[in-house]
C-alpha positions as CSV (number, residue, x, y, z in Angstrom):
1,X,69.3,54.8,-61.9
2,X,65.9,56.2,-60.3
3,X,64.7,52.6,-60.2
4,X,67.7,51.2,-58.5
5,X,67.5,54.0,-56.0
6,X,63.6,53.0,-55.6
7,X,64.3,49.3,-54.8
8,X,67.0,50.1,-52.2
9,X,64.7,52.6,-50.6
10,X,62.2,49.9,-50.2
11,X,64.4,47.4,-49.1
12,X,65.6,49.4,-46.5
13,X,62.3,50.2,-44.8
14,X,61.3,46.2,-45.1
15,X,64.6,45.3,-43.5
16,X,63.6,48.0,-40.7
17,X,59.8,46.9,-40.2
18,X,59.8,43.2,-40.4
19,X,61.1,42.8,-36.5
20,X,58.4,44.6,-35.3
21,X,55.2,43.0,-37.7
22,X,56.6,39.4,-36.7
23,X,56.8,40.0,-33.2
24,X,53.5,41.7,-33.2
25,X,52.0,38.9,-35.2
26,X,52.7,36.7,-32.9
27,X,52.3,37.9,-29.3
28,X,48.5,38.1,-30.9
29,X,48.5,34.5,-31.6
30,X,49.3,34.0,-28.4
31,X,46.3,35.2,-27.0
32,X,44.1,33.3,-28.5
33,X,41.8,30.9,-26.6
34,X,38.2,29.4,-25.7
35,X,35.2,31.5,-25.1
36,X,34.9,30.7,-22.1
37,X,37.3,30.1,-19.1
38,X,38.2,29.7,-15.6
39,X,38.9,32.6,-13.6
40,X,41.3,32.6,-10.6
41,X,38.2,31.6,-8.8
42,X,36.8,29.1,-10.7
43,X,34.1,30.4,-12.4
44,X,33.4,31.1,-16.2
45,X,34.7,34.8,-17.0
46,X,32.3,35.8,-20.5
47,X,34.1,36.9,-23.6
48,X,34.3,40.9,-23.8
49,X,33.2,42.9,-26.1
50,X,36.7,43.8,-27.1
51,X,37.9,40.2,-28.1
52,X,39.6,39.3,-31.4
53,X,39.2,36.6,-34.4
54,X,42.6,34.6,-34.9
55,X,42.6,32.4,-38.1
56,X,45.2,30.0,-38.8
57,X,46.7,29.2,-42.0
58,X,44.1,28.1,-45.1
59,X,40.8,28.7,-45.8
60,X,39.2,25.8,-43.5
61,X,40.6,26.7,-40.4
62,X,38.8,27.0,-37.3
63,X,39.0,30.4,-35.3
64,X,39.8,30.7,-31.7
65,X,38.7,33.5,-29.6
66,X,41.1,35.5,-26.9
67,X,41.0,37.1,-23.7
68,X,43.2,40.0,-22.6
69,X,46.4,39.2,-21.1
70,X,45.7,40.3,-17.8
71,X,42.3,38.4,-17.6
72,X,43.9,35.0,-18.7
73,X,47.0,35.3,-16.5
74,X,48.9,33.7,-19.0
75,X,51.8,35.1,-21.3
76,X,53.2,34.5,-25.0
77,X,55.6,32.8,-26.0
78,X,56.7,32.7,-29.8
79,X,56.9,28.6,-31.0
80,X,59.5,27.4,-32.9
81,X,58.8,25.2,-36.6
82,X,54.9,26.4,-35.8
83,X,52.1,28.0,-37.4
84,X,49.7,27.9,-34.6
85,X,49.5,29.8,-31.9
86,X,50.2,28.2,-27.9
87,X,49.8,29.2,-24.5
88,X,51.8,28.3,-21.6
89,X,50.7,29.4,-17.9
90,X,53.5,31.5,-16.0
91,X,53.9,29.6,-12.4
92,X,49.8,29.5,-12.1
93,X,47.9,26.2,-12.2
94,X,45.0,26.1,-14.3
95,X,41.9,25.7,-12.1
96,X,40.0,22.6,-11.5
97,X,36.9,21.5,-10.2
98,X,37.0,19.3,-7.2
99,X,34.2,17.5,-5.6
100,X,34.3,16.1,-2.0
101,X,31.7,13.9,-0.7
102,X,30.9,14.6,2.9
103,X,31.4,11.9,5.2
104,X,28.7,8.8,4.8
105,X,28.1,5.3,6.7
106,X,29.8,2.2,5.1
107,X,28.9,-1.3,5.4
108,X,31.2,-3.8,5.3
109,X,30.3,-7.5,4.6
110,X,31.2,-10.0,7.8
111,X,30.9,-13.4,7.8
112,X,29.3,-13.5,11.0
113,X,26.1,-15.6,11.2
114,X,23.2,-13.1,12.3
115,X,19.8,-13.9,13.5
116,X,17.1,-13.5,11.3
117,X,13.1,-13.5,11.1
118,X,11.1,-14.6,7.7
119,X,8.0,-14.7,8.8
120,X,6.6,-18.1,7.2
121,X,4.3,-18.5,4.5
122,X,0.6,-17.9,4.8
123,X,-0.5,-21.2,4.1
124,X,-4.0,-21.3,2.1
125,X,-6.8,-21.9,3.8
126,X,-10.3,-24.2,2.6
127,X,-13.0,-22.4,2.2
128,X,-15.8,-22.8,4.6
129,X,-19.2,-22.2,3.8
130,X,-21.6,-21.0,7.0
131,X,-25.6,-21.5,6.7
132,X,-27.1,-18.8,8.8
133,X,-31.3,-18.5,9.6
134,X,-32.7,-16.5,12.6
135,X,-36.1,-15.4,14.2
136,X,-37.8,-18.7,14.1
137,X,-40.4,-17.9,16.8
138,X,-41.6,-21.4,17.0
139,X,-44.5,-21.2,19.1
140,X,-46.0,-18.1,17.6
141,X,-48.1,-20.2,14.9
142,X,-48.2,-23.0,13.4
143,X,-46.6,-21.8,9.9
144,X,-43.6,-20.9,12.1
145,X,-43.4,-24.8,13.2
146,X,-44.3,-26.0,9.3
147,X,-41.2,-23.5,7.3
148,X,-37.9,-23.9,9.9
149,X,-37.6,-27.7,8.8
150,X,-38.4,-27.2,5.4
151,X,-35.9,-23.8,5.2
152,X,-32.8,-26.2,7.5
153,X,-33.1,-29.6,5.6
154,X,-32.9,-27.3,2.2
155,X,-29.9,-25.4,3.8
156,X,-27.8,-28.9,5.0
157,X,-27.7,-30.3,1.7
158,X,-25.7,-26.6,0.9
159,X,-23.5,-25.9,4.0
160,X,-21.0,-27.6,6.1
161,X,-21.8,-26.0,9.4
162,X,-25.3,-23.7,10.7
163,X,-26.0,-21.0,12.9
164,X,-29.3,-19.7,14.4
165,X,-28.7,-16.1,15.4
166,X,-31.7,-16.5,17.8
167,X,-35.1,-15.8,19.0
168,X,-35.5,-19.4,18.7
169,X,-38.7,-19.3,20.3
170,X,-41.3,-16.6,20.6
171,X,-42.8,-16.9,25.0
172,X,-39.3,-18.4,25.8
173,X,-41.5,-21.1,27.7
174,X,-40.7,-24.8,28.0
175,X,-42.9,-26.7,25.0
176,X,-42.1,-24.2,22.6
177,X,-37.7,-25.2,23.5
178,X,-38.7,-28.5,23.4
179,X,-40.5,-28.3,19.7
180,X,-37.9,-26.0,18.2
181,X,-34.8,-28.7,19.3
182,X,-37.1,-31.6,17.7
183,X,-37.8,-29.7,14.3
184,X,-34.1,-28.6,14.1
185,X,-32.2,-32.4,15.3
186,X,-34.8,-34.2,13.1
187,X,-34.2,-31.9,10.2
188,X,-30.3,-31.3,9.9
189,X,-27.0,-33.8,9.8
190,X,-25.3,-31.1,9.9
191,X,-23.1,-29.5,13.3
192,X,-25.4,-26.3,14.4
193,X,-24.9,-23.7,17.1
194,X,-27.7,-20.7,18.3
195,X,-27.7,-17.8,20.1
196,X,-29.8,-16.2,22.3
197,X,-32.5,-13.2,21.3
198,X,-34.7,-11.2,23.6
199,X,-37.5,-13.3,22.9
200,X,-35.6,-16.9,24.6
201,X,-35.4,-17.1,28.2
202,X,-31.6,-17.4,29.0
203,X,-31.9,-20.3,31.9
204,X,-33.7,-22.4,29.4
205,X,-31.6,-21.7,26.6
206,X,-29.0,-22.9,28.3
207,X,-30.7,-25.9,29.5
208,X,-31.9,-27.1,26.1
209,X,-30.3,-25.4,23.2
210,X,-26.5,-24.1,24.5
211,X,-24.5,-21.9,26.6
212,X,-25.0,-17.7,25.8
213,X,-22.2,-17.1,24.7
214,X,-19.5,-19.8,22.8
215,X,-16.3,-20.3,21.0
216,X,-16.7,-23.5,18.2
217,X,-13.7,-24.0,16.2
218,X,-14.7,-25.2,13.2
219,X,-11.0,-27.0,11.3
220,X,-9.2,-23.6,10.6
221,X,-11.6,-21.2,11.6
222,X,-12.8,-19.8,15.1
223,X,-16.9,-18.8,15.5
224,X,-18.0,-16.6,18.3
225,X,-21.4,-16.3,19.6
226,X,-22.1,-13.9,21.7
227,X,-25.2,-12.4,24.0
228,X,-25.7,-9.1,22.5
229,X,-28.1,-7.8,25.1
230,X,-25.4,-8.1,27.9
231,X,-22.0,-8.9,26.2
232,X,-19.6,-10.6,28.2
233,X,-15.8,-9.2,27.1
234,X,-14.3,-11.0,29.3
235,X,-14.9,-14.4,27.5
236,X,-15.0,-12.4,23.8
237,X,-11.5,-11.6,24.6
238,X,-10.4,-14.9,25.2
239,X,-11.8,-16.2,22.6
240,X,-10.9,-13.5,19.9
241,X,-7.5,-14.7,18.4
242,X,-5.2,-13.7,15.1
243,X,-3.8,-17.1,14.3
244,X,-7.4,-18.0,12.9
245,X,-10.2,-16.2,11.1
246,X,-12.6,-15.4,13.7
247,X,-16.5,-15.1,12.8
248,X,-19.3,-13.1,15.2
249,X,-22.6,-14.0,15.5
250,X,-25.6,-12.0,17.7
251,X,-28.9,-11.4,17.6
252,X,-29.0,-7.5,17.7
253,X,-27.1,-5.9,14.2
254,X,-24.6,-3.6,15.4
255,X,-26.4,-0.4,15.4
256,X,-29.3,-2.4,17.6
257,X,-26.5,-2.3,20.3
258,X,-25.9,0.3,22.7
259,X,-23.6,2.8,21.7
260,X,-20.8,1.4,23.9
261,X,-21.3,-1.7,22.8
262,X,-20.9,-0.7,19.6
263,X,-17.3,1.4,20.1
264,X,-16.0,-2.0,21.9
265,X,-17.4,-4.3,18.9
266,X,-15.9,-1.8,16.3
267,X,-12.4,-2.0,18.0
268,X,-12.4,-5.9,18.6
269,X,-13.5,-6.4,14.8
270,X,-10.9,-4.0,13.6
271,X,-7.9,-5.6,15.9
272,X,-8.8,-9.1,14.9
273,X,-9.6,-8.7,11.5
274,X,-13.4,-9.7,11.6
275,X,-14.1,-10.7,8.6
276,X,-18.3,-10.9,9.1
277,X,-20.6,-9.9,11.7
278,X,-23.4,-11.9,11.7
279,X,-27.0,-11.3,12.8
280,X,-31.2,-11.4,12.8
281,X,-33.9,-8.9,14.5
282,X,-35.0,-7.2,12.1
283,X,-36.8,-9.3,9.8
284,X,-34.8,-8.3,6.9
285,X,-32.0,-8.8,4.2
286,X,-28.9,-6.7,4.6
287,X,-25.4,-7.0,4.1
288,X,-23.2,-3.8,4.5
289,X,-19.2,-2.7,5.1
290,X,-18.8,-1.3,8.7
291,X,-16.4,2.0,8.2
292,X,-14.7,1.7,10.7
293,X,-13.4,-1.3,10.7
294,X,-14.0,-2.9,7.2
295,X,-16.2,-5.9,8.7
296,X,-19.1,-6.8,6.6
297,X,-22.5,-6.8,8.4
298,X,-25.1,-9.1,7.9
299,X,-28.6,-9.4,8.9
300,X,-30.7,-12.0,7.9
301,X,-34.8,-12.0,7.5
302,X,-36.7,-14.4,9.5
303,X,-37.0,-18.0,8.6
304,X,-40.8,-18.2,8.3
305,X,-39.9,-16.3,5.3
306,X,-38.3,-19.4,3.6
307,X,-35.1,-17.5,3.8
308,X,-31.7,-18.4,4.5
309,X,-28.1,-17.6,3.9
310,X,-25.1,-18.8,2.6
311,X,-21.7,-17.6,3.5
312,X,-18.8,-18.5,2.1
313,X,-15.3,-17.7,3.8
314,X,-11.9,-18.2,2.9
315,X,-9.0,-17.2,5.0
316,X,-9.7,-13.6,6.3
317,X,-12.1,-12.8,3.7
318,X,-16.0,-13.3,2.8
319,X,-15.6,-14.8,-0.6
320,X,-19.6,-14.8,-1.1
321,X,-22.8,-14.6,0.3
322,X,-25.7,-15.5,-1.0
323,X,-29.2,-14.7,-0.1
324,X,-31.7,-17.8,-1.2
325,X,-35.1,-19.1,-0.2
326,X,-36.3,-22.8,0.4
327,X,-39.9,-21.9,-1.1
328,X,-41.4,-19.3,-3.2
């Protein structure tokens, strides 16, 4: 009788308590959700310290962790036929991310013809090798008058073209023209220009060897000669051109020449894209890059020295130069 009273009792307080665990039970599993989510504002809230674990049915199933109600905006609703726990929003849209380009230029394809410029090829150019001598001085000894045909018929069997960057002669006086244009037409069957140095009088220069100052195209290239000790720009400038590789010759090395006539040189080599500067004086080998504008520099030593050069260009480049000697 005491057992039958025992079983009642307990039935009674099940039948009273199970409305309230299964309700409770699930208004928890309702809150459950991701670590992290989207505020009203779009950002992520972090999980408080006061968050719970809710585990679904069986040993291998995952957990899920939960905001408070009033953070998530979102309310519980008990499923039907399920053992998992759902969410539904309550008349709020769950945030989104939007991204808007700002406004940007767009090209659209015609099939209007338009005019365009493609520069044409470059074509290649032959080389063109350049036998230079200076300082002959014929008339200051007889050695002078004995080495410049030996050094120019040596040199024509090398080049295809020659220049003399002057002080042909060494008194600038009639004879001594006359003997230097017989040793250098008897010696050479090659084309050959000069210039004038300070030791060559200018009105017999002119008269027996060529003007002061020249422009000799020579197939695709342009050589300039020019008088260094009184530079006419007026005719350099005309001469000076882009549409062919342009080579200067003068007696003075640049840093012979005034200082003003080395700032106007400089710019003109620069512009045209000099590729060599060519010149005698000082009775020695040199070759050096000009800083400023990237021309090489030549100077040549005197041709009583057996010496002579040659130059080798191709295009708007030196592509060698070589420093040689007829004798030992």
């Amino acid at each position: 009788m005491k057992r039958t009273a025992f079983h009642i009792l307990v039935m009674l307080l099940l039948l009273i308590t199970m409305p309230c665990f299964v309700q409770g039970h699930w208004a928890s599993a309702a809150r459950a959700t991701a670590a992290y989510v989207p505020s009203s504002a779009g950002k992520k809230v972090p999980v408080p310290a006061d968050a719970h674990t809710v585990t679904t049915e069986g040993a291998a199933a995952s957990k899920a962790i939960y905001l408070p109600i009033a953070v998530l905006g979102y309310s519980a609703t008990r499923p039907s036929q399920q053992s998992t726990a759902t969410a539904t929003p309550t008349n709020t849209p769950t945030p989104t991310t939007t991204f808007t380009a700002s406004p940007t230029a767009t090209h659209t394809a015609t099939s209007t013809p338009t005019a365009t410029h493609t520069p044409s090829p470059t074509p290649t150019l032959s080389p063109l090798i350049i036998g230079h001598i200076t300082d002959a001085h014929i008339g200051l000894g007889w050695i002078e008058s004995q080495r410049l045909p030996l050094v120019v018929s040596t040199l024509t069997g090398e080049a295809q073209v020659m220049v003399d960057t002057g002080d042909c002669t060494e008194h600038g006086v009639l004879g001594e023209y006359l003997n230097y244009v017989d040793l250098m037409t008897n010696s050479t069957t090659i084309p050959w220009r000069a210039v004038m140095g300070p030791h060559d009088t200018p009105h017999l220069f002119q008269a027996y060897i060529g003007p002061l100052e020249w422009t000799w195209d020579v197939g695709d290239y342009r050589l300039i000669g020019i008088n260094t000790e009184a530079i006419d720009y007026a005719a350099l400038d005309a001469a000076l051109t882009t549409e062919k590789p342009c080579i200067i010759f003068g007696h003075f090395p640049l840093d012979y020449c005034s200082k003003l006539d080395q700032e106007k040189l400089r710019q003109r080599f620069l512009a045209y894209h000099v590729p060599i500067y060519v010149a005698g004086h000082a009775h020695l080998n040199s070759l050096q890059t000009d800083p400023y504008s990237g021309t090489l520099l030549l100077v040549g030593q005197r041709v009583v020295r057996c010496h002579y050069r040659l130059i080798t260009i191709r295009g708007f480049e030196v592509e060698n130069v070589q420093f040689k000697m007829a004798c030992e």
